[in-house]
VODREN-681359 format. One line per 4 residues: for each residue x, y, z of N, C-alpha, C. Coordinates in Angstrom, 1 decimal. Example, Ala and Ser with C-alpha at 12.3 -4.5 7.8 and 13.67 -1.06 7.14 Angstrom:
% VODREN-681359
13.2,-5.7,7.8,12.3,-4.5,7.8,13.2,-3.3,7.8  12.8,-2.2,7.1,13.7,-1.1,7.1,12.9,0.0,7.9
This chain:
% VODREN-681359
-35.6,8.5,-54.9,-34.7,9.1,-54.0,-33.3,9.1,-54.6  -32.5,10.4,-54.4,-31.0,10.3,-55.2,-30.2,9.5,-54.6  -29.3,9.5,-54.7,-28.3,8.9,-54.3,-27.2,9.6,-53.0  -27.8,11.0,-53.4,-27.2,12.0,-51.9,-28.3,12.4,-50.8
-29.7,11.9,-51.4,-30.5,11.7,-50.5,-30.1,10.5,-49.3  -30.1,9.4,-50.0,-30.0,8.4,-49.3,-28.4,8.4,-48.6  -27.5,9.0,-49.1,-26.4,9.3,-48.4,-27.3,9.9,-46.7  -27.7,10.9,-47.0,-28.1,11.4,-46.0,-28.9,10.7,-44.9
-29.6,9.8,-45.4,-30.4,8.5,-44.1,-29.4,8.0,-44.1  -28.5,7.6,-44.8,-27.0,6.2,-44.1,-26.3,6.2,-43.4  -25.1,7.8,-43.4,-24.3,8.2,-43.0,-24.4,8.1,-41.3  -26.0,8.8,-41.1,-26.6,9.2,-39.5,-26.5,7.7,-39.2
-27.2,7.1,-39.9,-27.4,5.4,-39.2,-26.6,4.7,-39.0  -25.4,4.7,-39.8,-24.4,4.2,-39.4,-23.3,4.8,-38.4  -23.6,6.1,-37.8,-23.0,6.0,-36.9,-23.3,5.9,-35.5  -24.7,5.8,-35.7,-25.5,5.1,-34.6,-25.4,4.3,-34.3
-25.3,3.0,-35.5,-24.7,1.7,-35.2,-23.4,1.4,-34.8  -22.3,2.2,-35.6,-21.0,2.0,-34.3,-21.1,2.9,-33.2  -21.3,3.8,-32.7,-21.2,4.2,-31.7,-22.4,3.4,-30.6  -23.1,2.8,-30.8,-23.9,1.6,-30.4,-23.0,0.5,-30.0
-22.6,-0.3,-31.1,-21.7,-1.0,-31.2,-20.6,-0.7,-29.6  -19.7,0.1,-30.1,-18.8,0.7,-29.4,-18.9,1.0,-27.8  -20.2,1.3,-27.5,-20.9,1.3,-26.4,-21.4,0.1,-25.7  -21.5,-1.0,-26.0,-21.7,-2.2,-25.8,-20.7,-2.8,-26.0
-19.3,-2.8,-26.6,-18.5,-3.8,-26.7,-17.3,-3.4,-25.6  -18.0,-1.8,-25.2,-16.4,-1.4,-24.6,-17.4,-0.3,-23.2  -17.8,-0.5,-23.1,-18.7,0.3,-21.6,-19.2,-0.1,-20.9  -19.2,0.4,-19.7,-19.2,0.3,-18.6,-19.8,1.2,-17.8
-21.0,0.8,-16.6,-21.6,1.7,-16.1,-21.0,1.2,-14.4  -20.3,1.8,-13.9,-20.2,1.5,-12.2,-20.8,2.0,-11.3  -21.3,1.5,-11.0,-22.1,1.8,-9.6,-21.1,2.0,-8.4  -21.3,3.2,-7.7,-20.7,3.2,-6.1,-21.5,2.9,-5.3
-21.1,1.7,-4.4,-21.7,1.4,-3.5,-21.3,1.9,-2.0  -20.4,2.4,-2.1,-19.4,3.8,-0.5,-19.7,4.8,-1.3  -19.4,5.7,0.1,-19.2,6.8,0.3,-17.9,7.2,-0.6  -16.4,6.4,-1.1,-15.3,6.8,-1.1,-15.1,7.9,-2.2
-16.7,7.9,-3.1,-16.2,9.2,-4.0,-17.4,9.7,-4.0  -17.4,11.4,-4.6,-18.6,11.9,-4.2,-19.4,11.8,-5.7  -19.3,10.7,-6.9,-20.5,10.8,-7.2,-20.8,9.2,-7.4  -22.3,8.9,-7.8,-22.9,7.5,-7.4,-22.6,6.4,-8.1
-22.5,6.8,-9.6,-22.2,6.1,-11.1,-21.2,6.9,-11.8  -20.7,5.8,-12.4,-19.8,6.1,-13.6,-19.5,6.1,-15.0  -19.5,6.5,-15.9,-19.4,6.2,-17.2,-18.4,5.7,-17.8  -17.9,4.3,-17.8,-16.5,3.9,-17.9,-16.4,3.1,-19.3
-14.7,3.1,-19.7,-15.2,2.8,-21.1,-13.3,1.6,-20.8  -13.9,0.6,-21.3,-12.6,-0.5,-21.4,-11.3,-0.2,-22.3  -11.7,0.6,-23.7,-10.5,0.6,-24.7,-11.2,2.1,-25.2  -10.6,2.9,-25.4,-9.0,3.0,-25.2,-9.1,3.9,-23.7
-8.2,3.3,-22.6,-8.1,3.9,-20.9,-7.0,5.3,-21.0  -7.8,6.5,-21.1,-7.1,7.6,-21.0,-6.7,7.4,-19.4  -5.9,7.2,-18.8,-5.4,7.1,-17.5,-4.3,8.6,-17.3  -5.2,9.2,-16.6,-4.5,10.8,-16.1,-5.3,11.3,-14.6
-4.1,11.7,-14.2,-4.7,12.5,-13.3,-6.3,13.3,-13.2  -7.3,13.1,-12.1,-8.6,13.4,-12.1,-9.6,12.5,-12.7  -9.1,11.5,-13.5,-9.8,10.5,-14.3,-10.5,9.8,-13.1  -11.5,9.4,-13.2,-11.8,8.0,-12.0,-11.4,6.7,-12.5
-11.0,5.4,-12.0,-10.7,4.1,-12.5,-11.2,3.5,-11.9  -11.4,1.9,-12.5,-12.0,1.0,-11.7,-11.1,0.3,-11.9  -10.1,-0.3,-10.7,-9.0,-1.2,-10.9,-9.1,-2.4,-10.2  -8.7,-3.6,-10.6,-8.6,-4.9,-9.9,-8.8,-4.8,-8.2
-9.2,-5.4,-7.1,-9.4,-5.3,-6.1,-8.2,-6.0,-5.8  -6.9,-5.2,-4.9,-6.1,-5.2,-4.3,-5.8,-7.3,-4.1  -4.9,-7.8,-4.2,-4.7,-8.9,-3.1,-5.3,-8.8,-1.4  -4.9,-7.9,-0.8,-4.8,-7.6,0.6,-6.3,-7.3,0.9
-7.4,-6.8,0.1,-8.8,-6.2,0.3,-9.7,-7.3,-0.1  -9.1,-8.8,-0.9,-10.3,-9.6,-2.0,-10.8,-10.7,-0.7  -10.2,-10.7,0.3,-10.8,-11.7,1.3,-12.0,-11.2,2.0  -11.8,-9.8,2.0,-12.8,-9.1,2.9,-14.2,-8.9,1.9
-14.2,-9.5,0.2,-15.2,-9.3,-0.1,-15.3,-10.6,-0.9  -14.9,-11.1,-0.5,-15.3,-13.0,-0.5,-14.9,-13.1,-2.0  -13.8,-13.0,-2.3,-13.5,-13.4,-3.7,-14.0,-12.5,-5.0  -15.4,-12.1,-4.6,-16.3,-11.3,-6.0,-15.6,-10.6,-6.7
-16.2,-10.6,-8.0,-15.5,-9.6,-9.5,-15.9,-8.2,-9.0  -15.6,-7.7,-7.8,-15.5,-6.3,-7.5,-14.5,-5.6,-7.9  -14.4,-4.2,-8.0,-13.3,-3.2,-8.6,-13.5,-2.0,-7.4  -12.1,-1.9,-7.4,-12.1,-0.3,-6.2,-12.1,0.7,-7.5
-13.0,1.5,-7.5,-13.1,2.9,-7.9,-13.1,3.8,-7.5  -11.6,4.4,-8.0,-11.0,6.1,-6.9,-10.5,6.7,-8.4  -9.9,8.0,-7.6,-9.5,9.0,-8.5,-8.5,8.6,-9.0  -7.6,9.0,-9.8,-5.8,9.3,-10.5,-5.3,10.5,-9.5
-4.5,10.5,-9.3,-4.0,11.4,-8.5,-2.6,11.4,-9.0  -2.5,10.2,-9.7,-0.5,10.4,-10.0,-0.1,9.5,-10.8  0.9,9.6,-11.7,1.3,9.1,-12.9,3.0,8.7,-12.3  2.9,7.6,-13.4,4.7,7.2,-12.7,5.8,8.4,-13.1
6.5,8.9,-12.1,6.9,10.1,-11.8,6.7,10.9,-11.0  5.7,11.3,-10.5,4.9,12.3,-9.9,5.5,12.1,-8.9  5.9,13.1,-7.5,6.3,12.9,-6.6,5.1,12.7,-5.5  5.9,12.0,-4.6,4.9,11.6,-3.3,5.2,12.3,-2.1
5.0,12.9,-0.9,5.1,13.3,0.0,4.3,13.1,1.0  5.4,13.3,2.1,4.5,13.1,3.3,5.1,14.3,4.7  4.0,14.5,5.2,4.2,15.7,6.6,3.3,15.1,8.1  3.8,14.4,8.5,3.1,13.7,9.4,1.9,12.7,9.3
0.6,13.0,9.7,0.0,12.1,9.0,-0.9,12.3,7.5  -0.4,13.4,6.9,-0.8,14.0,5.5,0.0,13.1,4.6  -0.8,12.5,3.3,0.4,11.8,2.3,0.0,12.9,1.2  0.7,13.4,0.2,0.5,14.7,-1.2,1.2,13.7,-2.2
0.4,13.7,-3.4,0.6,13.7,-4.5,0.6,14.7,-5.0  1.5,15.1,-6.3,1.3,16.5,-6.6,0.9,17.1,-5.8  -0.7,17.9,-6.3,-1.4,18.5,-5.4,-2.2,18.2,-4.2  -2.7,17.1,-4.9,-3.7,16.2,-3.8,-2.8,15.9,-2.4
-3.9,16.3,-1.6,-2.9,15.7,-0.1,-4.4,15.2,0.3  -4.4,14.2,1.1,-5.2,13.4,1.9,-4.3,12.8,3.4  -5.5,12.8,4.6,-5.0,12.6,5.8,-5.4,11.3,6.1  -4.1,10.5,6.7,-4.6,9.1,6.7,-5.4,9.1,8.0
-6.6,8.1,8.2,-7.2,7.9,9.0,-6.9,7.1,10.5  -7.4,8.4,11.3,-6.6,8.1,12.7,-7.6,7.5,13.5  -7.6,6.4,14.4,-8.1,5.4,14.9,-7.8,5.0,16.1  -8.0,5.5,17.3,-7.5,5.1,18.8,-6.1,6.1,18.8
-6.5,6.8,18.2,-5.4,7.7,18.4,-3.8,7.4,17.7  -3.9,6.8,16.5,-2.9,5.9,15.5,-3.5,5.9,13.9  -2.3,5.7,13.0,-2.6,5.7,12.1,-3.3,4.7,11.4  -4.7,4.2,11.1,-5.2,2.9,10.8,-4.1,1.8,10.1
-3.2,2.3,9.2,-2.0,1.4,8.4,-1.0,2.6,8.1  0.6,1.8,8.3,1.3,3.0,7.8,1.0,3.9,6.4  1.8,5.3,6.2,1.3,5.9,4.9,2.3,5.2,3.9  2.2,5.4,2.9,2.8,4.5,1.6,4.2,5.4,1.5
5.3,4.7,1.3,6.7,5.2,1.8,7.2,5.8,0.4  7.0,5.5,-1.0,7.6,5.7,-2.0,7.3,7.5,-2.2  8.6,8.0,-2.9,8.9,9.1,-2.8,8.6,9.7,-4.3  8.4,8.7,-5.4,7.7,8.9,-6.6,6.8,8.1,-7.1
5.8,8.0,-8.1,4.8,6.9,-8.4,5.8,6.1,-9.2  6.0,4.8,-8.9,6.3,4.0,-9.4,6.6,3.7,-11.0  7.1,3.1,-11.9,7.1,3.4,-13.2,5.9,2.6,-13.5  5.1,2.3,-14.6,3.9,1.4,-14.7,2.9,1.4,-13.9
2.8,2.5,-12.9,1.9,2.3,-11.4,1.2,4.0,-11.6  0.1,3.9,-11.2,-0.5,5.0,-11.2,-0.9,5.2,-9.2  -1.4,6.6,-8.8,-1.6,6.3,-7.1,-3.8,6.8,-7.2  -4.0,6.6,-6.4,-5.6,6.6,-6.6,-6.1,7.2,-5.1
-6.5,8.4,-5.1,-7.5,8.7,-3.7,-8.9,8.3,-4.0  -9.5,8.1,-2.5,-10.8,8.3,-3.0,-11.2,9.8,-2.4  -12.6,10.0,-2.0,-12.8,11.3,-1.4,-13.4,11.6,0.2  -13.1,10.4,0.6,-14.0,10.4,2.0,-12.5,10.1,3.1
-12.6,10.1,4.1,-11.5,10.5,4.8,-11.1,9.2,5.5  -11.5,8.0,5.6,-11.8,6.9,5.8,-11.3,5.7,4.7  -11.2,6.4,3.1,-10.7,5.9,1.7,-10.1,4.7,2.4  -9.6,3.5,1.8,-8.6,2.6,1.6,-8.0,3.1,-0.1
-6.8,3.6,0.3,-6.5,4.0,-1.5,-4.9,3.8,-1.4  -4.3,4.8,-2.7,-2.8,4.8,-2.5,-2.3,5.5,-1.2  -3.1,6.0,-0.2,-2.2,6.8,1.0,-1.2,5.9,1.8  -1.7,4.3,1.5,-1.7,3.7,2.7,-0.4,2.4,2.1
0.5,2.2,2.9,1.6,1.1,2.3,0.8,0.0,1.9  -0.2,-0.4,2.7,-1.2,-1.8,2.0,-1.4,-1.8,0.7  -1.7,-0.9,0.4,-2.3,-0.4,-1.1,-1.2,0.3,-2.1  -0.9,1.2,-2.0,0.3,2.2,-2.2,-0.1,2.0,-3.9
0.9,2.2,-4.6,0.8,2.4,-6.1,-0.2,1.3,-7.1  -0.8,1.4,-7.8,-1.6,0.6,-8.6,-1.0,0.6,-9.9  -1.2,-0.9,-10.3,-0.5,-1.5,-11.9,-1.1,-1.1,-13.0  -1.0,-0.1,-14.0,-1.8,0.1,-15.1,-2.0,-1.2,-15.3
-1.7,-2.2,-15.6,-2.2,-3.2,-16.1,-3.8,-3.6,-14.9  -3.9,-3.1,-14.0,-4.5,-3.8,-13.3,-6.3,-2.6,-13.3  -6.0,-1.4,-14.4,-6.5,-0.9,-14.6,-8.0,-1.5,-15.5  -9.2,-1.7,-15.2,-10.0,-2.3,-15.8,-10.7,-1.1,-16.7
-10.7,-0.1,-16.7,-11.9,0.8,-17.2,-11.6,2.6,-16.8  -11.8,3.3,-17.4,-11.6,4.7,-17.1,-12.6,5.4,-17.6  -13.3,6.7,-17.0,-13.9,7.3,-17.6,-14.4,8.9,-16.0  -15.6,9.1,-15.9,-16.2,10.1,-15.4,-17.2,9.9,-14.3
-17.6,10.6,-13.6,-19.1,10.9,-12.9,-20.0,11.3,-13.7  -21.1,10.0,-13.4,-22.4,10.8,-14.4,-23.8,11.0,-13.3  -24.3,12.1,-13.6,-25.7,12.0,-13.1,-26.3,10.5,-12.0  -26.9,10.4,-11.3,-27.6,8.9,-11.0,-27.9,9.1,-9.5
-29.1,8.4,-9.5,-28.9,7.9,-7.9,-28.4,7.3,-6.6  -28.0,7.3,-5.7,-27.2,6.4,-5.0,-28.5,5.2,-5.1  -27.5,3.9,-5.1,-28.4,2.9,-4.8,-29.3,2.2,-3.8  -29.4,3.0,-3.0,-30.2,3.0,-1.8,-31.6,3.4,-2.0
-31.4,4.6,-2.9,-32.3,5.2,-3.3,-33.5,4.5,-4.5  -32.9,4.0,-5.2,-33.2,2.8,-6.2,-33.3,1.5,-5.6  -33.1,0.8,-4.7,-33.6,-0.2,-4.1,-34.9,0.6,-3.4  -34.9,1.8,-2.5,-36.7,2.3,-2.6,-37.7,2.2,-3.2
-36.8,2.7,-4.6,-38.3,2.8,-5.8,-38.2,1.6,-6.3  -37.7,0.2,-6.1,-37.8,-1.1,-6.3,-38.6,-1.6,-5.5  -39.1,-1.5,-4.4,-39.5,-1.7,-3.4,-40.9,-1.5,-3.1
């Protein structure tokens, strides 16, 4: 065998093996277990976090939300909707980022929590919708802007089943 033969078996294998590697040392598969975005799984990747608008994230679970889920290594997974700068608005009970506008969730005839008061994203803070009308995300003052640092993982919607569905065929 020449020596550009054998180039030719190495080259492919080796990048099988880092992109292997790389896949294993830095990915992430999330499972949705809500409704809050419309697809089931995620393809998320730890280094390097393109964090932009439309991206999905999986970020630290809020202070204000970690009691209601007993402490666990849970992550809220919502959209990007805004970058520090981006302006915030509000028209009653609509909050708009950029484009995105979402209606906060009315409840006995009230707003479930006030909407989040800041008039731009924060510096170092990204804002996050989810897609269900019900969301706990950036609309809401409880929540409001998210800490890039608090950012665990970024990536897409992939293909999958909801998990409901897969605990069936476990079953």
């Amino acid at each position: 065998m020449t020596r550009r033969s054998k180039a030719i078996f190495i080259i492919p294998a080796l990048c099988v093996v880092l992109l292997g590697y790389y896949a294993l040392a830095f990915g992430r598969l999330a499972v949705n277990a809500t409704e809050s975005l419309q697809g089931n799984a995620f393809a998320m990747v730890t280094w390097p976090k393109h964090i932009k608008p439309g991206r999905i994230v999986a970020v630290r679970m809020p202070d204000v939300l970690r009691p209601a889920f007993d402490g666990g290594e849970l992550y809220l997974t919502k959209r990007v909707v805004g970058v520090a700068g981006d302006p915030v608005t509000r028209d009653g009970t609509r909050l708009c980022i950029n484009t995105s506008c979402v209606e906060g969730h009315i409840k006995a005839g009230k707003l479930v929590s006030p909407l989040w008061g800041a008039d731009r994203v924060p510096e170092n803070e990204i804002a996050v919708f989810g897609d269900s009308p019900d969301s706990l995300d950036s609309r809401y003052e409880v929540i409001g802007g998210i800490s890039r640092d608090d950012v665990v993982a970024a990536g897409f919607a992939i293909p999958f089943p909801h998990w409901t569905r897969l605990k069936e065929w476990l079953q």
